[in-house]
C-alpha positions in Angstrom: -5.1 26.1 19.8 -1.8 25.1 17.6 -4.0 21.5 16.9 -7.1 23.1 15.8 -5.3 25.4 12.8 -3.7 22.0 11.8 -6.7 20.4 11.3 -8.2 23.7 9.8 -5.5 23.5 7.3 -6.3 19.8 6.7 -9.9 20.1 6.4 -9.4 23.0 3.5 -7.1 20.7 1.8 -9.1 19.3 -1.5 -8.8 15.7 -2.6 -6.9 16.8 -5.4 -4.5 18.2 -3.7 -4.1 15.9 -1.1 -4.1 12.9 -3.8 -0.4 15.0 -5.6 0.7 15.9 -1.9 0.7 12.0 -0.7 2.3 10.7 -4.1 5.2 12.8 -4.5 5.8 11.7 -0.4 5.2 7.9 -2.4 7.8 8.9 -5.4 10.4 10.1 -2.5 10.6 6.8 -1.2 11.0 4.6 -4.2 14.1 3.1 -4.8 14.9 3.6 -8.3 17.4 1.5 -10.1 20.6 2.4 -11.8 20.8 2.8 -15.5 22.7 -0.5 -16.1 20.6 -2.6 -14.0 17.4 -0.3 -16.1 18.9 -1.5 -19.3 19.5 -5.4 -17.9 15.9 -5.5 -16.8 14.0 -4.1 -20.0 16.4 -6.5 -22.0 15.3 -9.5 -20.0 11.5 -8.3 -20.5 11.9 -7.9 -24.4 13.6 -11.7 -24.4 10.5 -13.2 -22.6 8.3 -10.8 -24.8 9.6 -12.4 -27.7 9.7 -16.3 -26.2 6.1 -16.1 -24.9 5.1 -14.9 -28.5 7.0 -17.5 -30.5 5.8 -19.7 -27.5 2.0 -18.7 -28.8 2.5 -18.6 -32.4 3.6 -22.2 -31.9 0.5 -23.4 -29.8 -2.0 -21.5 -32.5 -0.2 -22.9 -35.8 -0.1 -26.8 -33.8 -4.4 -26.0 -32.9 -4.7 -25.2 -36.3 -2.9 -27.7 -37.8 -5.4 -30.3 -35.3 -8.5 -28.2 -36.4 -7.9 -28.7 -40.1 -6.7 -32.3 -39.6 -10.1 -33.0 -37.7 -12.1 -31.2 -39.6 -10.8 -32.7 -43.2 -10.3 -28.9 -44.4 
């Protein structure tokens, strides 16, 4: 009898509520990092932010540079 309440209550359940019920039992096993190791990681981002966009800057001014050279502009 105890089974077929359970799966009463489940049925009732809307997807909704079902889809905030499974992802706070998601967030409660995440393993969050400390703040230092926060602060070491977002610094580390920002740097490779920076070198991948000097990195591209570089490659458009260089195919540019070719362009014009090619085309005689």
């Amino acid at each position: 009898m105890a089974e077929k309440e359970k799966k009463k209550v489940k049925k009732s359940e809307n997807a909704i509520q079902r889809y905030f019920r499974e992802t706070t039992g998601e967030l409660r096993k995440v393993s969050w990092p400390t703040w230092p190791e926060a602060k070491r990681l977002t610094g580390l981002v920002l740097m490779v932010m920076v070198f991948v966009g000097l990195f591209l800057a570089l490659i458009d001014f260089l195919s540019d540079s070719l362009m014009n050279l090619v085309l005689g502009i």
